[in-house]
C-alpha positions in Angstrom: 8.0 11.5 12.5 5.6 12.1 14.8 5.2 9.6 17.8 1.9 8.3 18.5 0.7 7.4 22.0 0.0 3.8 21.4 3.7 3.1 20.6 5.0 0.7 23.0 8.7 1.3 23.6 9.6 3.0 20.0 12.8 4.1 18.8 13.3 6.1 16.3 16.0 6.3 13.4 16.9 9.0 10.9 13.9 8.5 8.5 15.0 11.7 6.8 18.6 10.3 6.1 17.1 7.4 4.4 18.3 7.1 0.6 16.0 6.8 -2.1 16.3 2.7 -3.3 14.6 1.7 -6.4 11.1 -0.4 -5.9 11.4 -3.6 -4.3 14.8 -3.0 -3.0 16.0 -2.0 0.4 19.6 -1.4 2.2 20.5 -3.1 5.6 22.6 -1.7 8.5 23.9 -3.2 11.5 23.5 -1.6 14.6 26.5 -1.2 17.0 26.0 -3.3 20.3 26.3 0.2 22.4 23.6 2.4 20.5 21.1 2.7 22.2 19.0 0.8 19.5 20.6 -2.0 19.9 20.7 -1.7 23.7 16.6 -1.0 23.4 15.6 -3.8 21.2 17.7 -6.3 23.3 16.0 -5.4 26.5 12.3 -6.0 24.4 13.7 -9.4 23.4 15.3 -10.4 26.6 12.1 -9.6 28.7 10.6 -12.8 27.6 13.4 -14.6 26.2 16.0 -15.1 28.5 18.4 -18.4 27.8 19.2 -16.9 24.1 21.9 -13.9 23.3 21.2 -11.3 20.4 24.3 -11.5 18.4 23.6 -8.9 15.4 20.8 -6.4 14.8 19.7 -5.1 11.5 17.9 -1.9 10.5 15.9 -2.2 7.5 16.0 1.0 4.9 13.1 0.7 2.2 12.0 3.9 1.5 9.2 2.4 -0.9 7.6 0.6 2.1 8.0 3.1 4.6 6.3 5.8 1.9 3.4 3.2 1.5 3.6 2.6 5.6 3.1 6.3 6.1 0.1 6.7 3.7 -1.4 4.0 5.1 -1.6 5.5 9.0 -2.7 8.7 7.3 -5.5 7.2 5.4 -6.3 5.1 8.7 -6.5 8.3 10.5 -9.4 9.5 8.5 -11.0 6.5 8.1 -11.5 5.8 12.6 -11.9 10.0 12.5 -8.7 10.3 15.1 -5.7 12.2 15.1 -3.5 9.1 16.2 -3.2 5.3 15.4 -2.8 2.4 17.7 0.6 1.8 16.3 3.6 -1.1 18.1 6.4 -2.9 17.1 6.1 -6.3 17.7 7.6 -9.4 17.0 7.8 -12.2 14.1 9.5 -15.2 13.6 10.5 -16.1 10.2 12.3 -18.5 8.2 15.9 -17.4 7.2 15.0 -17.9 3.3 12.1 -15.4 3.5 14.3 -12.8 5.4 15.1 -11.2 1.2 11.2 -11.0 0.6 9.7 -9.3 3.3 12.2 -6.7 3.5 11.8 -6.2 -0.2 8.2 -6.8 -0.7 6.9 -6.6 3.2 4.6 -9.2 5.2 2.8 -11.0 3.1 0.3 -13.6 4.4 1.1 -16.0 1.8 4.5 -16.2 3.6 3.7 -15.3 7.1 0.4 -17.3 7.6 1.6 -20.6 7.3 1.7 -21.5 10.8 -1.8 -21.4 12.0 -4.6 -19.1 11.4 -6.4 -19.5 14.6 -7.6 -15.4 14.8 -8.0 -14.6 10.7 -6.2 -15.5 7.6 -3.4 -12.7 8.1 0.4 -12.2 9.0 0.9 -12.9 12.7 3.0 -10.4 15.4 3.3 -10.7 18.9 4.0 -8.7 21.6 6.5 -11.2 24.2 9.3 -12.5 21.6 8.9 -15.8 23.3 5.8 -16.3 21.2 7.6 -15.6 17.8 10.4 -17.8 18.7 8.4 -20.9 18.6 8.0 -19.7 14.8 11.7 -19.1 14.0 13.3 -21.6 12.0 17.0 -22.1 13.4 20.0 -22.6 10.6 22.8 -25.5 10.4 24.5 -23.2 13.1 21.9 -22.7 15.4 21.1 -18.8 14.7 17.6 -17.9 14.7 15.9 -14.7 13.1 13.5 -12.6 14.1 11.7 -8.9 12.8 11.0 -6.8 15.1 8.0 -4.5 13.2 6.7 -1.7 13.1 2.2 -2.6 13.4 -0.5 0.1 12.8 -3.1 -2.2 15.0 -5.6 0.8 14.9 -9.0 -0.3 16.4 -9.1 -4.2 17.1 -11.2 -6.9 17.7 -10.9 -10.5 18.8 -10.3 -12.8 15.8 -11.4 -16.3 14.7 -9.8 -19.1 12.1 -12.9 -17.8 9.4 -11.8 -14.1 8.7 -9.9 -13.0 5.8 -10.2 -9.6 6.9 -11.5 -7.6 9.9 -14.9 -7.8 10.5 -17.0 -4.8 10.8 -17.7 -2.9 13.5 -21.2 -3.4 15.5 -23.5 -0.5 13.6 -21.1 0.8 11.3 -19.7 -0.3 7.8 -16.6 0.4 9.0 -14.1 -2.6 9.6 -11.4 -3.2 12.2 -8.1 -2.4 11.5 -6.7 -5.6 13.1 -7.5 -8.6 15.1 -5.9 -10.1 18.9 -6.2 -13.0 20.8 -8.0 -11.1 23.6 -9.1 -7.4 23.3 -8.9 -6.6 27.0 -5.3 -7.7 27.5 -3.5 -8.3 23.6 -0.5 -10.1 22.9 -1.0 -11.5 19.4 -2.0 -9.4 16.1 -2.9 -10.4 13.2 -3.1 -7.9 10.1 -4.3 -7.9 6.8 -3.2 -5.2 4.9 0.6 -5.3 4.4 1.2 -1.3 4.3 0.0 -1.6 7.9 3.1 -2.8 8.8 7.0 -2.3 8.3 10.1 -4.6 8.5 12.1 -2.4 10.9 14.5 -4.6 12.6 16.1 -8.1 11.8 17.8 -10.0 15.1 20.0 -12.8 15.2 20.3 -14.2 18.2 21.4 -17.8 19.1 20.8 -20.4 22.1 23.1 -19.3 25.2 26.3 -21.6 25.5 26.7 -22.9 29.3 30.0 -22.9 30.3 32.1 -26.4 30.3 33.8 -26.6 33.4 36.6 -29.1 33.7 37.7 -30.7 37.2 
């Protein structure tokens, strides 16, 4: 696939290797801790989360989602008359429980917008992990889980709590693709369309242990 130029720190696996799954299921692999996946999406995490360790890192295969992902930047490319789409991955905090629907079904902001809709009625992804920590529900263990996604942000504008979709641009009856917390300087997303986005990555990660040192 081609990269676009909005990517912030992509990698890129295999799409072409990808098997075929029926609809609404998907196939998980873990990535070894000296791939340099693994090694990239650890150093996007630890930038803003420091005192926790990523333990295991899953890539997401759904070739249904990543079909509809694809058609969605292409239709996205006609619709803002460019050859490229603002596209990132970003972060998400989620729930253990809903780990089974999103990579099945995607984002879906029945799910994903329950925990404040302070920019638009949509499924939330940030830039820092630190924000999408706050959001991720630890288990009995302590492990924590997080997506790291793939976002077509396209054009964006600042959001508010009363949108349920973009708003349209000044002169135009075009919409936005997505809305931010602050145009100028964006570290929050909030989307509306689920095929703008794709469950790439799951991490585990936990709290890190201080060591006990006996006199």
């Amino acid at each position: 696939m081609q990269s676009d130029p909005g990517i912030k720190n992509r990698i890129d696996p295999p799409h072409s290797k990808w098997e075929v799954v029926p609809e609404n299921r998907y196939m998980k692999f873990i990535l070894l801790h000296d791939s340099s996946e693994f090694t990239s999406i650890v150093a996007m995490f630890s930038k803003t989360v420091s005192n926790h360790t990523v333990k295991k890192i899953w890539r997401v295969e759904n070739s249904n989602l990543w079909m509809l992902y694809n058609r969605q930047k292409d239709q996205m490319k006609k619709k803002n008359l460019a050859n490229t789409v603002d596209e990132r991955q970003l972060f998400h905090g989620t729930n253990p429980a809903d780990i089974d629907v999103i990579c099945s079904r995607n984002f879906d902001q029945n799910i994903c917008g329950t925990n404040g809709i302070e920019y638009g009625l949509g499924s939330y992804f940030a830039r820092d992990a630190s924000y999408s920590h706050k959001y991720s529900i630890p288990t009995s263990a302590g492990r924590r889980t997080m997506f790291l996604a793939h976002v077509l942000v396209g054009d964006f504008t600042e959001g508010n709590p009363a949108l349920i979709h973009p708003p349209q641009k000044y002169g135009s009856s075009q919409r936005y693709d997505s809305c931010v917390d602050n145009k100028n300087n964006p570290s929050i997303f909030v989307v509306f369309e689920k095929d703008q986005v794709y469950p790439m990555y799951i991490l585990e990660y936990e709290e890190r242990k201080t060591p006990c040192h006996v006199n």
